[in-house]
N, C-alpha and C positions, 0 to 999 in steps of 0.2 A: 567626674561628676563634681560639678561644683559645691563648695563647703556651705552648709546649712549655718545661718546664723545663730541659731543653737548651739550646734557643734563648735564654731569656733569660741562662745562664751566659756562652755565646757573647756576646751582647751587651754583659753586663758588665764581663766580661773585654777586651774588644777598647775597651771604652770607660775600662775601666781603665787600660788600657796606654797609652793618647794621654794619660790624665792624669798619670801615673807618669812619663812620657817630658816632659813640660813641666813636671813640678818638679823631673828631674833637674837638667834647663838653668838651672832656676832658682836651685836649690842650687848647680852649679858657679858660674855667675855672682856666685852672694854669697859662697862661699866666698872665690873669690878678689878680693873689693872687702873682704874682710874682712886680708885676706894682705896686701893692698897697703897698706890704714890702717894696720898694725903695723908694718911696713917703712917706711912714713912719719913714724910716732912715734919708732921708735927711729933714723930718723936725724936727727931733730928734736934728741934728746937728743943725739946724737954731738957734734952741728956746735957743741953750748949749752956755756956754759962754767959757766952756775949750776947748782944743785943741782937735782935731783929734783922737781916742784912737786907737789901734792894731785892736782891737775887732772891731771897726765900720771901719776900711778902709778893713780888710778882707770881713767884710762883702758885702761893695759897692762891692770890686772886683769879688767875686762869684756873685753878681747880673748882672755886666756887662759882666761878663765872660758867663753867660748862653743866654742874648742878644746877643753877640756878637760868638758865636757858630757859627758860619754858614759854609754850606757844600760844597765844591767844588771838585766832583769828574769829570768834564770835559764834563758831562752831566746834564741839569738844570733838565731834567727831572727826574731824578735819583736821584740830589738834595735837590728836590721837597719831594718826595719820603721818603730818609734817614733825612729830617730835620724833618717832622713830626711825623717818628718813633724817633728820640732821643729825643724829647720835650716830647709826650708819656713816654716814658722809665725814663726821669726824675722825671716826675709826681709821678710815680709808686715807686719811689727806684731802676730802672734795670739800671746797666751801662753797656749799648752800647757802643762797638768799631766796627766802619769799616773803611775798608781802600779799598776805590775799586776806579778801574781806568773806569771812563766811558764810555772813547773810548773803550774801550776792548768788547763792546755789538753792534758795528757796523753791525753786522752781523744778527742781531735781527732786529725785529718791535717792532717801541716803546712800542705798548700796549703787547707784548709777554715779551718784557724789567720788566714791572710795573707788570705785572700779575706773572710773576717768584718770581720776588725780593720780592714784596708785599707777598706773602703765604710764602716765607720760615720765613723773619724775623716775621711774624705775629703769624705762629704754635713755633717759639722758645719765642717770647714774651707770648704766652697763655701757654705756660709750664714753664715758670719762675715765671709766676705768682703766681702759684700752690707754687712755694718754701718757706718753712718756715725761712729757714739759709740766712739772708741777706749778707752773704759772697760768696751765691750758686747764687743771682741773677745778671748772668752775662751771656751775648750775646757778641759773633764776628761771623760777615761777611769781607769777604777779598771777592776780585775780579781780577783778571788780565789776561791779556794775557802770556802763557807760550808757545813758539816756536810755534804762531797762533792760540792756540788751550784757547778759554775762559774759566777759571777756578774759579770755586765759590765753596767757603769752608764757609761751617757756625759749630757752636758750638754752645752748651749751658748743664748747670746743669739742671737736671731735679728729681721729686721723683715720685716714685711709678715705672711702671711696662711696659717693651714699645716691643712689638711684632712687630718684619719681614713681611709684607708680603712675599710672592715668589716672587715679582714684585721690590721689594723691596722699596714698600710702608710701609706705618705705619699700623698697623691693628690698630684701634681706641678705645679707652677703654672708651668712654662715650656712655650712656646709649640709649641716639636718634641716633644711626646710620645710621638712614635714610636721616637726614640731616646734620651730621659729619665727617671726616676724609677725605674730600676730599682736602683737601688742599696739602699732598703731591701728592695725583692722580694728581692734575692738573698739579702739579711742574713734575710730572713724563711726563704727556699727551706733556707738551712745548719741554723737555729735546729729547723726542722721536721724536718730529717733526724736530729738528735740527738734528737728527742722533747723539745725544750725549750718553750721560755714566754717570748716576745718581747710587751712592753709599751711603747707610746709614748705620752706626754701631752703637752701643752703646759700652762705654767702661767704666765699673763701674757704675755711677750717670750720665756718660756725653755724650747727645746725639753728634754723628758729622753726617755731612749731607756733599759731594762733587759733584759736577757739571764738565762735562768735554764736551765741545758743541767746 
């Protein structure tokens, strides 16, 4: 019997929240291994009787520079959102880039907002993981409005092996597909309810994924 669009929200969501809930732990944990190497540094420098060295002011600055990250796409909720995926993503080794205009999602419901955004960068975060080539482990989201029509472009490197569906979902290559690959069904189920136009290709190693709502 075919999956009720209910049910797979249901699904998504409850699969979302285990993931959401082990990059909280994840992010506290590195915040504070990050808290502790600063705390380290500058009593480094306390105890030192010489000067300031290269090596210890780059250092303070990459510590203050990853505090001082913070995300302003013109939507707090959105925010919210992209600061906890880049704290994640640092932890890991991924460099994230986005560039998305918040206003540009006015035409959304916040939770349709979080539930989009959330599965795409989540499914390209869980395939960059997989990467052995730390030059491959790299995510972009972009977002804007172009002549009213909201545009989301995502990218990322990926390995192994990545099937079409006809729907032009991902057909899943992990082995519990009973509770897997839903993640772009839902990004497709949101895309569908705005009357929009969901595109996926792969081109070599590099998945891309576009939104036109």
């Amino acid at each position: 019997m075919k999956e009720t669009n209910e049910a797979l929200i249901i699904k998504t969501t409850l699969n979302s929240k285990v993931r959401q809930q082990e990059m909280m732990e994840n992010n506290i944990q590195f915040i504070n291994m990050k808290c502790h190497d600063l705390r380290k540094q500058l009593r480094n420098m306390r105890d030192r009787k010489d000067k300031l060295t290269n090596e210890d002011f780059s250092l303070l600055i990459d510590s203050l520079n990853f505090f001082d990250s913070s995300v302003k796409t013109g939507n707090v909720d959105i925010d919210a959102l992209i600061q906890d995926k880049l704290i994640y993503c640092n932890s890991v080794g991924i460099e994230f880039t986005s560039l998305i205009d918040g206003e540009a999602f006015k035409s959304l419901t916040p939770s349709d907002v979080y539930f989009l955004l959330n599965n795409i960068i989540d499914n390209a975060i869980e395939a960059t993981e997989q990467i052995k080539n730390k030059d491959n482990k790299v995510i972009t989201i972009t977002a804007s409005l172009n002549q009213g029509v909201l545009i989301i472009e995502q990218s990322n490197y990926f390995e192994g092996k990545i099937e079409i569906n006809k729907d032009g979902t991902i057909k899943t290559t992990k082995k519990d597909k009973k509770y897997h690959g839903y993640g772009t069904k839902s990004i497709a189920y949101i895309v569908k309810k705005y009357d929009g136009k969901l595109d996926i290709c792969v081109e070599g190693n590099i998945f891309k994924l576009r939104i036109a709502i």
